[in-house]
C-alpha positions as CSV (number, residue, x, y, z in Angstrom):
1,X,67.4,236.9,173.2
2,X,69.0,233.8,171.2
3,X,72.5,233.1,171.6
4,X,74.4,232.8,168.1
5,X,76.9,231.2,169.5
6,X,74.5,227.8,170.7
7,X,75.1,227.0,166.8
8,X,78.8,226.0,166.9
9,X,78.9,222.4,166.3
10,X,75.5,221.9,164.4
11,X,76.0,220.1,161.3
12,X,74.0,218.7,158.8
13,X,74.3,216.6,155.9
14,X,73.4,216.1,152.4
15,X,73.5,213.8,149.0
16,X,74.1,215.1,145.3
17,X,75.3,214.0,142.1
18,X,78.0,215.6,140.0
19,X,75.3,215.3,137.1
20,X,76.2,215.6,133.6
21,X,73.9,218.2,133.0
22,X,75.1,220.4,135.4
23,X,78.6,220.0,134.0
24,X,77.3,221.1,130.7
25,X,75.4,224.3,131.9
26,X,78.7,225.5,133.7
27,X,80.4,225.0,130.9
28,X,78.5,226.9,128.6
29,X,78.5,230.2,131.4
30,X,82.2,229.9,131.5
31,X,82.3,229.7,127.4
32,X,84.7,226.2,127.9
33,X,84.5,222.5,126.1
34,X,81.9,220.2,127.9
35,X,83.4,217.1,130.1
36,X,82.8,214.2,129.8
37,X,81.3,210.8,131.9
38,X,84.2,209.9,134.3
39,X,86.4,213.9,133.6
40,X,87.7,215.3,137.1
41,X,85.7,219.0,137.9
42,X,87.6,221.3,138.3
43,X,87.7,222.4,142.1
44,X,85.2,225.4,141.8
45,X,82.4,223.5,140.1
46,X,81.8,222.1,143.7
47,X,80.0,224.8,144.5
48,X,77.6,224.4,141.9
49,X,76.1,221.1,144.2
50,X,74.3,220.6,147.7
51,X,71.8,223.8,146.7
52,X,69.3,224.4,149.3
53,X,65.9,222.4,149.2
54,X,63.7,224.1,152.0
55,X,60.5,224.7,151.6
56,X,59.1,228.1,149.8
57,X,57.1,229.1,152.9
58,X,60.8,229.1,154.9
59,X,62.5,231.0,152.7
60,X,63.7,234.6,154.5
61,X,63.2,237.7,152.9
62,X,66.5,238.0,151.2
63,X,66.1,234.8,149.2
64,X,68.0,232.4,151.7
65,X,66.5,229.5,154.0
66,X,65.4,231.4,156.9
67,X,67.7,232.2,159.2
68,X,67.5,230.1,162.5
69,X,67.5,226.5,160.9
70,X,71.2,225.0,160.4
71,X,72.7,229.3,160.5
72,X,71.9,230.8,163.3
73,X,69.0,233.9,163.3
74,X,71.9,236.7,162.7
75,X,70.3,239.6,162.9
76,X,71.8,241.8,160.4
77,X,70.4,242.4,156.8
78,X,73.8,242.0,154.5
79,X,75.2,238.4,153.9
80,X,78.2,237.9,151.9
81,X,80.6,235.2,150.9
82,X,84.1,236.4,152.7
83,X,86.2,233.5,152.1
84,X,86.7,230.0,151.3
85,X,89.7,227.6,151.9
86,X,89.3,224.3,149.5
87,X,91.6,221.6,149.7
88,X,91.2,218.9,146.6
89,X,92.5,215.1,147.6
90,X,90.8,213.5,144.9
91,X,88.8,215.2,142.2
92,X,84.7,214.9,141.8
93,X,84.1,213.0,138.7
94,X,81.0,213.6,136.5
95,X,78.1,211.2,136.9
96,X,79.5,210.1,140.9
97,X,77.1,210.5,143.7
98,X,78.2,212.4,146.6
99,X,77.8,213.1,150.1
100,X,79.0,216.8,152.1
101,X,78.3,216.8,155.9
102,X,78.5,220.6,157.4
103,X,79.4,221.4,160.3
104,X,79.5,225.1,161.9
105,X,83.0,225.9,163.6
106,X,82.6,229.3,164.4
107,X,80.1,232.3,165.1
108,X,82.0,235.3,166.0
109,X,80.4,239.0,166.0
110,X,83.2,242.2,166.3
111,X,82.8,245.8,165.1
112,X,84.8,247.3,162.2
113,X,85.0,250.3,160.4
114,X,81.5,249.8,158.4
115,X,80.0,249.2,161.7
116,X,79.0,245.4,163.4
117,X,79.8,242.4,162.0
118,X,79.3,238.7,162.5
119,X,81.6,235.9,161.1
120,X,80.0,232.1,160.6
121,X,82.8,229.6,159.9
122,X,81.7,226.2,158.4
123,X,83.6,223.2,157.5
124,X,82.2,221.3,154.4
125,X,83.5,217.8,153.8
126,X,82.7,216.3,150.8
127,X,82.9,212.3,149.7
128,X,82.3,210.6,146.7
129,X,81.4,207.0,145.5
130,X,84.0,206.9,143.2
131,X,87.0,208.6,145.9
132,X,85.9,212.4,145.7
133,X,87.3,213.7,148.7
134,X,87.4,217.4,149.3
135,X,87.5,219.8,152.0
136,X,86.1,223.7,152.0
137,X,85.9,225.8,155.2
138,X,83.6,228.7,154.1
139,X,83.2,231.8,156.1
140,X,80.0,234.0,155.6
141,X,79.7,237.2,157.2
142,X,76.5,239.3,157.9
143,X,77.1,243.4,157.9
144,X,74.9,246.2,158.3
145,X,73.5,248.0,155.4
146,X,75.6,251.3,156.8
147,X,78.7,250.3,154.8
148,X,78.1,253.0,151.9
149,X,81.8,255.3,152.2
150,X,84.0,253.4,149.6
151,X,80.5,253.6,147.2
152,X,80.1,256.8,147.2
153,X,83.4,258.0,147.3
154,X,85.8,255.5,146.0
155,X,89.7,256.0,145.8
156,X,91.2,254.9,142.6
157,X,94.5,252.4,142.5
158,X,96.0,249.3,144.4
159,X,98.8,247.4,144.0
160,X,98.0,243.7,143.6
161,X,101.2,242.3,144.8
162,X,102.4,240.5,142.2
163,X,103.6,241.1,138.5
164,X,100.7,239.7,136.5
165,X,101.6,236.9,133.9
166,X,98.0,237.2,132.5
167,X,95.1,239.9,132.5
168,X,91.3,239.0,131.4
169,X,88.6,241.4,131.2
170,X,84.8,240.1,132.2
171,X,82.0,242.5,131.5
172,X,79.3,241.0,133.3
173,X,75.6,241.3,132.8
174,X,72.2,240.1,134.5
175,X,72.0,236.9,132.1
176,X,75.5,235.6,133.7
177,X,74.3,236.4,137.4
178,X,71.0,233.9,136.6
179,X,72.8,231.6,134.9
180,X,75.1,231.1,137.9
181,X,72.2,231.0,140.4
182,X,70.5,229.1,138.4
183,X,73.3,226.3,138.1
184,X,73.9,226.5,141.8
185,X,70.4,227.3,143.1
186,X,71.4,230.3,145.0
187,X,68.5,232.4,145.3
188,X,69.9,235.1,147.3
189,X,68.1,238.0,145.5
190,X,70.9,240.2,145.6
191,X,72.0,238.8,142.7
192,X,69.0,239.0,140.7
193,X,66.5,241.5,142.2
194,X,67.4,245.2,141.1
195,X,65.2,246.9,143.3
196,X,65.5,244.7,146.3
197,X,69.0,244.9,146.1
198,X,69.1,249.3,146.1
199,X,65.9,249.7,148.0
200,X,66.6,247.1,150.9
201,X,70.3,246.2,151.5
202,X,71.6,249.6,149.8
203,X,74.0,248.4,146.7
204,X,74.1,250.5,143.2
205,X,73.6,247.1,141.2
206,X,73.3,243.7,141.4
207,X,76.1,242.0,142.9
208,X,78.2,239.0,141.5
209,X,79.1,236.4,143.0
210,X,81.3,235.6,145.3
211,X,82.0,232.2,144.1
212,X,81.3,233.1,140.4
213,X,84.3,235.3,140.5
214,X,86.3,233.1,142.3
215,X,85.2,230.6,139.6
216,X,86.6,232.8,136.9
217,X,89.3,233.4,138.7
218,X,90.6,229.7,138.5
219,X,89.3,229.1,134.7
220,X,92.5,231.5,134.3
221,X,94.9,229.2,135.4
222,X,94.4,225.8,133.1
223,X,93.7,228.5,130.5
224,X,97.1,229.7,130.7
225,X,99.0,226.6,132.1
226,X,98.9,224.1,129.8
227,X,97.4,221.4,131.8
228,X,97.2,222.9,135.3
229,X,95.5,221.4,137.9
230,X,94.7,223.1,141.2
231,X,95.1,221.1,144.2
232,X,93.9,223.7,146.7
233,X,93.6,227.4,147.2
234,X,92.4,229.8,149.2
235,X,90.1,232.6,148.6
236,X,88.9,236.2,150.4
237,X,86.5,238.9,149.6
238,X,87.9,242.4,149.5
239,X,85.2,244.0,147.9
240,X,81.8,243.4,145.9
241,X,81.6,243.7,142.7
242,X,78.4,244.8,140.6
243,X,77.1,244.6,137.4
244,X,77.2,246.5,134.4
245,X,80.9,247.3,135.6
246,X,83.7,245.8,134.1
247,X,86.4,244.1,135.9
248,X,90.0,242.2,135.5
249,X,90.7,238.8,136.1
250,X,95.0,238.9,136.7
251,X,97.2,235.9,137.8
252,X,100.8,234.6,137.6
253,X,102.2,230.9,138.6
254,X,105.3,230.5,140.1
255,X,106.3,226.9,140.2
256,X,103.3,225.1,141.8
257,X,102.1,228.5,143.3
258,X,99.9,230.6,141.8
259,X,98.1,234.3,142.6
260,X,95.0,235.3,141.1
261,X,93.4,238.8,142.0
262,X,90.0,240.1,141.0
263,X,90.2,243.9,140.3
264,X,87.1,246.8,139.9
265,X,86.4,249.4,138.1
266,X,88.4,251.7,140.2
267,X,91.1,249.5,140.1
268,X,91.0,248.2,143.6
269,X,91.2,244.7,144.9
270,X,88.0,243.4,145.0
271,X,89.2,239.2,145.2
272,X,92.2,237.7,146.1
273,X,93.4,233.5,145.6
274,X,96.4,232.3,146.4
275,X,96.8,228.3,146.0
276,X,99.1,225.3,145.2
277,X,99.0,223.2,141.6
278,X,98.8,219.3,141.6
């Protein structure tokens, strides 16, 4: 049997470029003004670079590089994006090449109420050419496919926390989940395959993602902040979210602090962000 844990400390790295293409195509899923050569990204558009480029033939069932290669062979079905913690010292420019070397800190497995669980911590650390420096410690966690209580009978209200200064609505919709994967070659076919995603891993409906809500999330800010900047931020999963439902984007800034929250259909927490402003 292999130990999970012999994967701590395996990194790996890799080049992009914050191309000006793929600055244009996230613009036009987020319905904002195009940058320009030399603009700062905002600090979610890094998620967008260092796709996978494995082979076809080691590509895993679910649409991810096979497990076992840089992630260690987790043996249960679900993967999700539980959390990310970014911290933005100088912004990525468009056109400037870029390296990220990752590094796994952590691979933790616990039972909770859905049933087992394992946590993978890993540290990105991204450079730039031009002085991109950023910093992004993502956790991932792998679930059983057992977790089906809240789905099938959901309680209704949650207090957020905080008073919201803003509330958006996003109805979202298959074209938006391909966009996104398409812009940040995810193919994790949760987000694209309707009967994969009911028959095998047990969802009612495509699932958004992670980062693309998280994405949204943050377009809220500079949208109602005159020229906000985020300077770092930290984000956790509550909840998935699925498509044809509806959701609200809510958020307040206090000073240099903001809260954003991500809330369902049923109007429970589904995302939470709280971050500092440059």
């Amino acid at each position: 049997m292999t130990d999970i844990t012999e994967w701590v400390g395996k990194s790996q790295e890799q080049v992009d470029t914050a191309w000006q293409l793929t600055a244009d195509r996230i613009a036009g899923l987020l319905d904002r003004d195009v940058l320009n050569t030399g603009e700062t990204w905002p600090a979610a558009w890094v998620w967008s670079l260092f796709g996978h480029s494995v082979r076809h033939d080691q590509v895993g069932p679910d649409g991810h590089p096979a497990r076992g290669g840089f992630l260690p062979p987790v043996a249960l079905p679900r993967r999700m994006w539980a959390s990310s913690h970014v911290e933005v010292h100088q912004g990525i420019q468009t056109g400037e090449r870029l390296k990220r070397v990752s590094t796994i800190k952590d691979v933790t497995e616990k039972d909770g109420r859905s049933g087992r669980l394992c946590f993978v911590i890993v540290d990105h650390e991204i450079t730039g050419e031009k002085g991109a420096k950023l910093h992004d410690r993502h956790t991932i966690v792998y679930r059983g496919i057992e977790e089906k209580q809240e789905q099938q009978n959901p309680r209704t209200g949650e207090e957020i926390g905080f008073a919201p200064q803003w509330k958006t609505r996003v109805q979202p919709d298959p074209v938006m989940l391909f966009q996104y994967s398409a812009v940040t070659y995810n193919t994790h076919r949760i987000h694209y395959d309707d009967p994969y995603v009911r028959e095998k891993e047990g969802y009612p409906g495509l699932v958004i993602h992670g980062p693309l809500t998280a994405t949204l999330l943050l377009e809220t800010v500079p949208a109602n902040i005159k020229a906000a900047r985020v300077k770092s931020f930290s984000m956790r999963a509550r909840r998935p979210l699925f498509v044809p439902e509806a959701y609200d984007l809510a958020g307040r800034v206090d000073g240099k602090s903001f809260r954003l929250a991500a809330i369902n259909a049923q109007n429970r927490i589904a995302m939470e962000i709280e971050g500092e402003l440059a």
